[in-house]
MARTIRO-287342 format. One line per 5 residues: number of its first residue (from 1); their letters; for each residue y, z, x of C-alpha. Coordinates in pm, 1 decimal, decimal comma. Example, Ala and Ser with C-alpha at 12.3 -4.5 7.8 and 13.67 -1.06 7.14 Angstrom:
1	AS	-450,0:780,0:1230,0  -106,0:714,0:1367,0
This chain:
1	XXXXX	0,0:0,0:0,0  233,5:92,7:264,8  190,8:-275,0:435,4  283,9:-433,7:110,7  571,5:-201,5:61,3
6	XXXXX	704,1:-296,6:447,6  643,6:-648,0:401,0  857,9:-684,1:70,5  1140,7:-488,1:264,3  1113,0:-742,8:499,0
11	XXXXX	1120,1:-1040,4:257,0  1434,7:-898,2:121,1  1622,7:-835,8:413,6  1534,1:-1204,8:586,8  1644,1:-1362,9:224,5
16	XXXXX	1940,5:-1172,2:188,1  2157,5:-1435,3:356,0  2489,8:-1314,8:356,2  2560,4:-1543,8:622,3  2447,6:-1315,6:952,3
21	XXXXX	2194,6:-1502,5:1170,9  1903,8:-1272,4:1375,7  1996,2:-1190,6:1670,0  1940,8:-1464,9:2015,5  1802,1:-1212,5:2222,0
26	XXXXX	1550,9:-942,7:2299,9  1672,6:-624,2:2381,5  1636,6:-610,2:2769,4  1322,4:-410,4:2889,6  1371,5:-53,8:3048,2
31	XXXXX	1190,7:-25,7:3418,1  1034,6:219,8:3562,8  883,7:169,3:3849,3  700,1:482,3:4005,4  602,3:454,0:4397,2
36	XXXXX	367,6:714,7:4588,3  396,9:813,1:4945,6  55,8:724,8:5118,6  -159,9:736,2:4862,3  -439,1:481,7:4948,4
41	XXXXX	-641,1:282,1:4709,7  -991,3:375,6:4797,7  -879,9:753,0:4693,8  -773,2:756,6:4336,1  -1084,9:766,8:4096,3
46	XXXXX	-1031,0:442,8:3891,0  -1162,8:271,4:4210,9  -1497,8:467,2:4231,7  -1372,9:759,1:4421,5  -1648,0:1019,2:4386,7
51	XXXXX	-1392,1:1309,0:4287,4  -1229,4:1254,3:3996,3  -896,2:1292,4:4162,1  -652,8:1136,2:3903,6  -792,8:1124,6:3551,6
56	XXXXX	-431,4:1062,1:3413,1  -337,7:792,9:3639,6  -725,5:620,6:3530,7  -614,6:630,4:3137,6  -307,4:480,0:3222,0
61	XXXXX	-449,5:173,5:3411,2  -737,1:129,7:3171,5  -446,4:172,7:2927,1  -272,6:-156,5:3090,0  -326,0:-366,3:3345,0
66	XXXXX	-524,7:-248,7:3669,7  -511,0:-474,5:4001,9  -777,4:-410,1:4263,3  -676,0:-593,0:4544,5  -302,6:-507,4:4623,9
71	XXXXX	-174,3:-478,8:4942,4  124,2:-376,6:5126,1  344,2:-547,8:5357,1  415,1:-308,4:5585,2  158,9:81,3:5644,7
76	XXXXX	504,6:242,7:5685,1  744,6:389,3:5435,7  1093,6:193,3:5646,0  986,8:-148,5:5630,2  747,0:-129,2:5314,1
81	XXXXX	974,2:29,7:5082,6  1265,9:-222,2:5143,2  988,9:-547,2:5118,7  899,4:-401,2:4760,1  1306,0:-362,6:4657,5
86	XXXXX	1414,2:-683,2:4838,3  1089,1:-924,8:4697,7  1123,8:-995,7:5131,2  872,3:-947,7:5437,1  981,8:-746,9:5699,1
91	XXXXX	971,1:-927,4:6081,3  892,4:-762,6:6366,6  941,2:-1138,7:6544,5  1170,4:-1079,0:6814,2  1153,0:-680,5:6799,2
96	XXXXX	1008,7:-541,4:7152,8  1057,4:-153,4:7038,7  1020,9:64,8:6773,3  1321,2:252,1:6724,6  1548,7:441,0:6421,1
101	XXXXX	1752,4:96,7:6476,6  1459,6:-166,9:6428,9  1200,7:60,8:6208,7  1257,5:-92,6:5920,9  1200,5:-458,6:6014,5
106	XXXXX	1482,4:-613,0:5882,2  1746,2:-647,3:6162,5  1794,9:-1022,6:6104,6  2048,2:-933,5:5821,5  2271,6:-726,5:6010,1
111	XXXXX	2617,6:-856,4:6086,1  2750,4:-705,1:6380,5  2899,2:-372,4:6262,5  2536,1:-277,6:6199,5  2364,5:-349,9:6494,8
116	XXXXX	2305,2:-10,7:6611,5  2276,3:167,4:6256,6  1948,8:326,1:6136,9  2024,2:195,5:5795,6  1924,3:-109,4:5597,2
121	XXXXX	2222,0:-390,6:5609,7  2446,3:-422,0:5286,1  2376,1:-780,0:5364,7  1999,7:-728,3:5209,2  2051,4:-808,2:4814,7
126	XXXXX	1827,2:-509,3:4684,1  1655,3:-490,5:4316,2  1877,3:-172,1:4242,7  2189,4:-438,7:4244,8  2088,2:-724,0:4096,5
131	XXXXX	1948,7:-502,8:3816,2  2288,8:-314,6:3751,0  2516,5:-704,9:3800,1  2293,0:-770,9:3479,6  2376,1:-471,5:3320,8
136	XXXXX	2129,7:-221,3:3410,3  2190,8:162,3:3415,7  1999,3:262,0:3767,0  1884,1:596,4:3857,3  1682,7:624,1:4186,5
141	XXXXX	1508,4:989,4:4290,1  1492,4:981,9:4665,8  1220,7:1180,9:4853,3  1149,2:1086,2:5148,2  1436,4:1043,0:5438,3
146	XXXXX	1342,9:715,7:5537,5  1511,3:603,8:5193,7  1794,5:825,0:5211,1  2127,2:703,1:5198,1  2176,3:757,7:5578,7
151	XXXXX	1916,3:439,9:5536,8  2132,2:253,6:5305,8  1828,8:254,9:5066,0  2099,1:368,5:4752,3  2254,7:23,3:4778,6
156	XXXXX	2281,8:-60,2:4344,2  2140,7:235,0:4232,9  2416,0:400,2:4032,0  2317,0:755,2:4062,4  2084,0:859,2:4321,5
161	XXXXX	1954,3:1220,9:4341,0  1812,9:1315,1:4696,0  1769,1:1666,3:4622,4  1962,1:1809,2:4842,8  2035,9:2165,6:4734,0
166	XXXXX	1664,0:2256,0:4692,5  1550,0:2116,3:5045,1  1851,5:2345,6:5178,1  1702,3:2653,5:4970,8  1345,3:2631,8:5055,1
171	XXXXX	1401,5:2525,1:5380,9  1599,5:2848,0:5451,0  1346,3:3053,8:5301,3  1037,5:2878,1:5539,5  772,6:3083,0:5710,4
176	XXXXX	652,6:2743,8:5906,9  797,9:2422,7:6012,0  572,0:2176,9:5826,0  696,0:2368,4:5492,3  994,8:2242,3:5270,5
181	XXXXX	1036,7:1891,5:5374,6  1020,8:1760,3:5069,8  1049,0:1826,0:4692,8  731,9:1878,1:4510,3  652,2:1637,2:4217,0
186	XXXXX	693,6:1945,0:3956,9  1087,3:1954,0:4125,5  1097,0:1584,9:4111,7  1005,7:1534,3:3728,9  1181,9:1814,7:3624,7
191	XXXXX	1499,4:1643,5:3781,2  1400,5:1293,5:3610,4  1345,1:1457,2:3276,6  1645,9:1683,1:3263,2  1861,6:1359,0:3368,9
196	XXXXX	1696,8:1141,6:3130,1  1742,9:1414,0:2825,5  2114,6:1418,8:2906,2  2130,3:1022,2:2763,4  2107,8:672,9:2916,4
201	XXXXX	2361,1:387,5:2874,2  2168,6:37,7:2788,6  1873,9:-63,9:2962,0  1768,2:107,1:3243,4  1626,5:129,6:3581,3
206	XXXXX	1406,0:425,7:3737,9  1287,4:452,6:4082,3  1094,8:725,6:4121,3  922,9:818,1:4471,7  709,3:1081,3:4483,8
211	XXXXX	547,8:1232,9:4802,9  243,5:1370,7:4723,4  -16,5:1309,3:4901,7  218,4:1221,8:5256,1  128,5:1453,8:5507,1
216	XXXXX	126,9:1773,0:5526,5  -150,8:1810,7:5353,0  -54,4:2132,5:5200,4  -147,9:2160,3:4795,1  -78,7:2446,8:4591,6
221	XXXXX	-393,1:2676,8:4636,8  -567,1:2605,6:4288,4  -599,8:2251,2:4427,6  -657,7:2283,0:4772,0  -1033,7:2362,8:4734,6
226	XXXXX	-1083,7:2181,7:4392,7  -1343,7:1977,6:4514,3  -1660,6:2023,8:4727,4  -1598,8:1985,4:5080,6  -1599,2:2161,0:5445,5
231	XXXXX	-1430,5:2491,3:5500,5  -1389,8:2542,7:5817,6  -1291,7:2912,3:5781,7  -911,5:2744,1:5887,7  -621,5:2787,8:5661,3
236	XXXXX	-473,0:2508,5:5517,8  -174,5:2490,5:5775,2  -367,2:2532,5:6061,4  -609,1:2226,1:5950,0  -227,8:2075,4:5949,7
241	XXXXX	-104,6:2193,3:6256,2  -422,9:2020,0:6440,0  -387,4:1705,2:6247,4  -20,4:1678,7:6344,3  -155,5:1775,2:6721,2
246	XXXXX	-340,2:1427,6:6663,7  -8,7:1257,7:6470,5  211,2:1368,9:6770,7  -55,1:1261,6:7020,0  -82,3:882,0:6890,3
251	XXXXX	252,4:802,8:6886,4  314,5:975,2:7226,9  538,2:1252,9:7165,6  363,1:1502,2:7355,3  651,4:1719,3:7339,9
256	XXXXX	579,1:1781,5:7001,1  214,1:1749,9:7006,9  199,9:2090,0:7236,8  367,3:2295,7:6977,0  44,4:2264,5:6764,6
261	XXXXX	-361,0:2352,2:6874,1  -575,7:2024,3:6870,2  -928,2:2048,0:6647,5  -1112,9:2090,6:7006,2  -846,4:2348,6:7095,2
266	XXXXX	-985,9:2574,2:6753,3  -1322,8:2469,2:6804,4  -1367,1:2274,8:6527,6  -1611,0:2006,8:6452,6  -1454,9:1648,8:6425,5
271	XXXXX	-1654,2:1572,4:6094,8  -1600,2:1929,1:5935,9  -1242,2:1875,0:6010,7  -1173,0:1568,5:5873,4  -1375,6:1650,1:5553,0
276	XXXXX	-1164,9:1992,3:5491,2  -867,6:1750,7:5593,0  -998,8:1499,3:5304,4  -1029,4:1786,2:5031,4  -692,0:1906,7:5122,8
281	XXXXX	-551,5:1483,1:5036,9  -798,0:1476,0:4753,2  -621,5:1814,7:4598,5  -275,7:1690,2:4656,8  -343,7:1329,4:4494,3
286	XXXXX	-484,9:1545,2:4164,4  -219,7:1790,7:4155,4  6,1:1443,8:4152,7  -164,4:1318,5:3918,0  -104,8:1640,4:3678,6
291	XXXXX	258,2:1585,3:3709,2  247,9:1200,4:3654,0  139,3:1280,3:3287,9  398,5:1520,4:3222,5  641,0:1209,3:3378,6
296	XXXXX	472,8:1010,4:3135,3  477,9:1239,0:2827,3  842,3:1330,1:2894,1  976,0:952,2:2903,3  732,8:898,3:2609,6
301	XXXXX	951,1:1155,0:2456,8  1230,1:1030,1:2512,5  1201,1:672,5:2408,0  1126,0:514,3:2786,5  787,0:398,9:2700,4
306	XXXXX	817,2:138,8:2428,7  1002,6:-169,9:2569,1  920,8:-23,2:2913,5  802,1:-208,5:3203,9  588,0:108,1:3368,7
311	XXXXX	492,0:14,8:3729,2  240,1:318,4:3939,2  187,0:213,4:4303,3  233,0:283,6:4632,8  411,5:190,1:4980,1
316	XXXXX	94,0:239,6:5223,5  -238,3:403,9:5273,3  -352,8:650,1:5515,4  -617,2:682,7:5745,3  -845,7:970,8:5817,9
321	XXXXX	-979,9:883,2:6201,9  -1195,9:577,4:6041,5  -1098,9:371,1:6351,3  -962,6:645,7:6572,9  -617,3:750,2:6426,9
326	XXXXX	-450,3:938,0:6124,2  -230,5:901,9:5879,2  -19,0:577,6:5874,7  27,5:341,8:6222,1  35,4:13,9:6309,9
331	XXXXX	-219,1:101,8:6604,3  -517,9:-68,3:6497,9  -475,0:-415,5:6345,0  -370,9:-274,6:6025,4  -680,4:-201,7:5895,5
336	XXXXX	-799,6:-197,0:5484,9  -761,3:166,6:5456,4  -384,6:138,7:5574,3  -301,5:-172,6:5390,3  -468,9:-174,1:5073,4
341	XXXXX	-246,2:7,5:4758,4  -308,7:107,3:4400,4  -91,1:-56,3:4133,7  -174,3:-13,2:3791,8  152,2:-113,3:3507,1
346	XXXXX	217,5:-139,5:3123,6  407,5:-406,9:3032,8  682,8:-387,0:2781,2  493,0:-520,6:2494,6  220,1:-283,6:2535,4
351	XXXXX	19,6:-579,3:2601,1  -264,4:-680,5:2744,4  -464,4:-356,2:2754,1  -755,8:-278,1:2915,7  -720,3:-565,8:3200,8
356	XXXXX	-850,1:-590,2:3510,6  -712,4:-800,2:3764,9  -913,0:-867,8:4138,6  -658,0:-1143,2:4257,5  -473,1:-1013,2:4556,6
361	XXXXX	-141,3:-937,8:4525,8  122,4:-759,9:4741,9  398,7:-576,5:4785,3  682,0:-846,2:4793,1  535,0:-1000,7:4435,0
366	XXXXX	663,1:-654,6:4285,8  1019,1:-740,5:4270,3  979,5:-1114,6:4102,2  794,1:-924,5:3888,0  1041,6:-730,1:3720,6
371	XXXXX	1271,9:-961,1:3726,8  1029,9:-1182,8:3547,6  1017,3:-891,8:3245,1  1388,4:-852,1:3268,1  1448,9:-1245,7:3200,3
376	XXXXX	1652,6:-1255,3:3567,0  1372,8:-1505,8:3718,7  1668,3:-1725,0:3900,8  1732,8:-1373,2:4103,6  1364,6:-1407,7:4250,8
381	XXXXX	1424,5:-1802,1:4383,7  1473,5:-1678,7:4764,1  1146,9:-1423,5:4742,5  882,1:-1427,0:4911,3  705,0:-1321,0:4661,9
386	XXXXX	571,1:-1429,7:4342,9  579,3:-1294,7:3968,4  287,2:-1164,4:3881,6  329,1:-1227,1:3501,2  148,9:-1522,9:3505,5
391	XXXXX	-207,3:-1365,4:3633,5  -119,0:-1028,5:3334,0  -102,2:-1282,8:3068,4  -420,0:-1470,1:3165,4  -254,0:-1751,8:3359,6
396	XXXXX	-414,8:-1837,5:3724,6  -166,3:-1919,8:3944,6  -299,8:-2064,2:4316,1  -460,5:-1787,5:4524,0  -235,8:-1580,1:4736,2
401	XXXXX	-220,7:-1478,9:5087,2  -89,8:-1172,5:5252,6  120,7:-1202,0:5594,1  220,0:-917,3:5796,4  440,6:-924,0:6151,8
406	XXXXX	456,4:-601,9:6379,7  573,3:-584,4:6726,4  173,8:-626,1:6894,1  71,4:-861,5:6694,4  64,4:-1073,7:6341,1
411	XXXXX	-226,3:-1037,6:6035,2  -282,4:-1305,7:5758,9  -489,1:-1172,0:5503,2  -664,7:-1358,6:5196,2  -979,5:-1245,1:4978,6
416	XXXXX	-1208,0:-1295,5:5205,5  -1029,0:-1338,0:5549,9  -861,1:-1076,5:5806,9  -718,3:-1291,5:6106,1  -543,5:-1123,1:6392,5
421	XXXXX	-350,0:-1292,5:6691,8  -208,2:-1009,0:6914,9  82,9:-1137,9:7143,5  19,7:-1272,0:7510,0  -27,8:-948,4:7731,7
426	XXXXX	302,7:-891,2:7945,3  80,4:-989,7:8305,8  59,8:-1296,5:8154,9  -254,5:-1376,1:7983,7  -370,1:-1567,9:7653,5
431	XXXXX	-319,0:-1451,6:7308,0  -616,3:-1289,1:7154,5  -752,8:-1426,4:6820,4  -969,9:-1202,1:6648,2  -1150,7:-1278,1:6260,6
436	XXXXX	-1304,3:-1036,1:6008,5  -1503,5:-1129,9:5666,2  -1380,2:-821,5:5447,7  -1613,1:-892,2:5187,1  -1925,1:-856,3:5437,3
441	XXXXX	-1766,4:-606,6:5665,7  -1488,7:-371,8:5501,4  -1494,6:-170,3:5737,8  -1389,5:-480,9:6047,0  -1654,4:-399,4:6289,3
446	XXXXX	-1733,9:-712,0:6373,5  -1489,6:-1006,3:6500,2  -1686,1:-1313,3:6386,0  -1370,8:-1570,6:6514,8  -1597,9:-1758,9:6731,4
451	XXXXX	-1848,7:-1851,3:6411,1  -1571,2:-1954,2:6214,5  -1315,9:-2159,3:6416,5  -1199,1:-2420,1:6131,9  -1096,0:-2050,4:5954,3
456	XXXXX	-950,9:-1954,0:6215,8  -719,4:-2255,5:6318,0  -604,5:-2243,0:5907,6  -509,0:-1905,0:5960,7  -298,4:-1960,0:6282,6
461	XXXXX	-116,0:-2246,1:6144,0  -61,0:-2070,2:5859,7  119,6:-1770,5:6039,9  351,5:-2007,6:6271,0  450,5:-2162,9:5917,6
466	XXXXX	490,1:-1805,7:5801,3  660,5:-1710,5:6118,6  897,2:-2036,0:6134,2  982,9:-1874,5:5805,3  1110,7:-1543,0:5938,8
471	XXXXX	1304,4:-1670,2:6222,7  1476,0:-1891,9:6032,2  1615,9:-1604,3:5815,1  1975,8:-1645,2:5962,9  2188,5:-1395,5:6044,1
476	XXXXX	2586,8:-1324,6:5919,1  2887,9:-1400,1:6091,2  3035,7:-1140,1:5925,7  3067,0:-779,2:6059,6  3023,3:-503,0:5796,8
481	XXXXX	3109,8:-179,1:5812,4  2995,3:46,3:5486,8  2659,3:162,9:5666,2  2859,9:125,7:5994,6  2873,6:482,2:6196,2
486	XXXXX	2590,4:606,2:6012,4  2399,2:870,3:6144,0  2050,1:1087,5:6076,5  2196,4:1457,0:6107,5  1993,5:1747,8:6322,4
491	XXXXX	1831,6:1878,6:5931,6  1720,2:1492,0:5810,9  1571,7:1424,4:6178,2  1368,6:1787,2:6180,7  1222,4:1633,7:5814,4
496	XXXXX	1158,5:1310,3:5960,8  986,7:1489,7:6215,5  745,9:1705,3:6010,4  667,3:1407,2:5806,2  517,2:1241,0:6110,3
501	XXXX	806,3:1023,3:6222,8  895,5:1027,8:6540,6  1278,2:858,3:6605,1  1294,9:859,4:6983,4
């Protein structure tokens, strides 16, 4: 009865006449696109984790639209986090050093002023600002200080909350220096939710980074044995304090390596280590996940959910000594476990549902893709990237491939192909080609480039195209000055610093 009812309503009105014509356009879609902090895609349950370490993040992919084989562009928050806003690859062509100044792989842009700045260049056209030139409200909630605004990472964002006053707080009331670097996701939400209850203008634009599960790997105590692994009879900040030992070690600060025991130092068993490490990551990607559905029940609330482009990922994975490091590096040939992403959306419609999607995609298709839902498409033209709306609506665009620069050496990636050239050794010798079958071998034990030359030469001619591409990026003639003078004070560096990032 009530369908009848509704439908003669709606006869009425649309026979009404009185002279008014429906309107042209949709009602632009809200966005809110939700990025975690080295959260790898191997470790949230929806992919066959065997601890169910994020039931609410599983409904809400097998809610929308779930994509198996995402990668990022860069495993590093500085350069991955500005390919995902800018649609762009960073290039690590004609970079010799890693420093605060080239980190985030984009010094091609700067003008002169900006040379020496530790921040992104105003000259990069970021998603923030070409959302709010078409009208967008944009609210970004900053958590990690490699997007601070010391990085220039606020460029279009019209508010952007850093958190500031609670850092200072619990910071000052620390018993250890790998506590209070960042905000917790409880802090974070509550912040979103309190902003977001005090009224939004229009359509609008949330960034929301969250840093659960980054190291330290330090969950609330409920969650820090949740799930059945190792104690080592360690506290949970001494199993930190050895894994930062190995952090420190790797990227050869051994100033700040001696400040903290090693696993041999405490006697402790490699294996048992690294699984009480892995419980400890498991426990901090659930407790996550807790808050992501009070994120999602609060915008749900609040009208942000229906005409709402929702987008869960995240910049990087993580690696737990599977080829002889930890956390995030570019130290060995950016492996799966570093590279490959969750990303799991609902698209404005609320359609399709329930999709499952094992084309790879990557980090610098995120971008067109909003756009895409936003009806800006002409803003994507000089992307690398790609919209991915065709492939969630059932369309099959021409498979993709992945390309990544670093300073060693360069990676093209497709579905079944991991090619590596590293760069001529300095005494002069030959480039080394290496080739892995990640179907067969996941895990890249075995170089198989000498069984497959004809891949191989595609691959390498497909980098130097890639490569041409990046070089070619031309630089600005003009000098600007807004991130100009810039600098990462003594309290952001000590942050930096506990998070693993060394800026020597």
């Amino acid at each position: 009865m009530k369908t009848v009812v509704v439908s003669v309503l709606l006869l009425a009105i649309m026979t009404s006449g009185c002279g008014r014509s429906a309107p042209n356009k949709l009602e632009p879609p809200n966005v809110v696109l939700i990025t975690v902090d080295a959260l790898r895609a191997d470790f949230v349950s929806y992919a066959g984790h065997p601890n169910p370490t994020s039931p609410n993040l599983d409904a809400f992919a097998h809610d929308g639209v779930l994509f198996t084989q995402a990668v990022t562009s860069f495993p590093g928050t500085a350069p991955a986090m500005p390919s995902m806003m800018t649609g762009l690859y960073p290039s690590f062509e004609n970079v010799d050093a890693w420093t605060k100044a080239t980190r985030h792989g984009f010094n091609e842009f700067e003008s002169p002023g900006e040379r020496d700045s530790p921040g992104l260049s105003d000259n990069l056209r970021m998603l923030a600002e070409i959302l709010r030139d078409a009208g967008y409200q944009t609210l970004g909630f900053c958590t990690n200080p490699n997007l601070s605004k010391t990085a220039n990472f606020d460029q279009g964002f019209s508010e952007y909350f850093q958190f500031q006053s609670y850092l200072k707080k619990i910071r000052a009331e620390r018993s250890h220096p790998l506590i209070g670097n960042y905000p917790p996701a409880p802090v974070v939400v509550n912040r979103v939710l309190n902003r977001v209850e005090r009224g939004l203008e229009g359509p609008v634009f949330l960034w929301i980074h969250f840093m659960e599960p980054h190291s330290p790997y330090l969950p609330p105590k409920k969650f820090s044995r949740l799930f059945s692994r190792t104690d080592t009879g360690f506290t949970d900040l001494e199993i930190n304090e050895s894994l930062y030992h190995l952090l420190y070690t790797q990227q050869g600060s051994l100033r700040a390596a001696q400040g903290f025991p090693s696993p041999e130092d405490r006697g402790l068993d490699r294996a048992a280590f690294v699984d009480q490490l892995l419980g400890l990551y498991e426990g901090e990607i659930r407790f996550l996940d807790g808050q992501l559905n009070r994120l999602f029940e609060g915008l749900r609330r609040q009208g942000l959910w229906e005409n709402t482009l929702v987008m869960v990922t995240a910049d990087h994975g993580e690696e737990f000594l599977e080829h002889g490091h930890v956390a995030h590096h570019e130290y060995t040939g950016l492996a799966e476990e570093l590279i490959q992403i969750p990303l799991a959306l609902k698209t404005p419609s609320g359609r399709p549902i329930g999709v499952v999607i094992d084309d790879l995609v990557q980090t610098v298709d995120f971008a067109p893709t909003i756009l895409d839902y936003a009806s800006l498409s002409a803003d994507a033209v000089d992307m690398d990237g790609v919209s991915l709306r065709p492939l969630i609506e059932g369309r099959e665009p021409p498979p993709l491939t992945a390309y990544f620069s670093t300073i060693h050496y360069h990676v093209v990636r497709d579905s079944r192909w991991k090619y590596r050239l590293e760069k001529a050794p300095a005494d002069g010798g030959p480039p080394r080609e290496l080739l892995f079958d990640i179907v067969a071998d996941p895990t890249e034990e075995h170089d198989v480039a000498d069984l497959h030359r004809e891949v191989v030469g595609r691959m390498r001619r497909q980098y130097q195209e890639f490569a041409l591409g990046l070089t070619s990026r031309a630089p600005p003639s003009e000098a600007s000055s807004s991130s100009k003078g810039k600098k990462i004070d003594r309290e952001e560096r000590e942050r930096l610093e506990a998070l693993g990032y060394i800026t020597d």
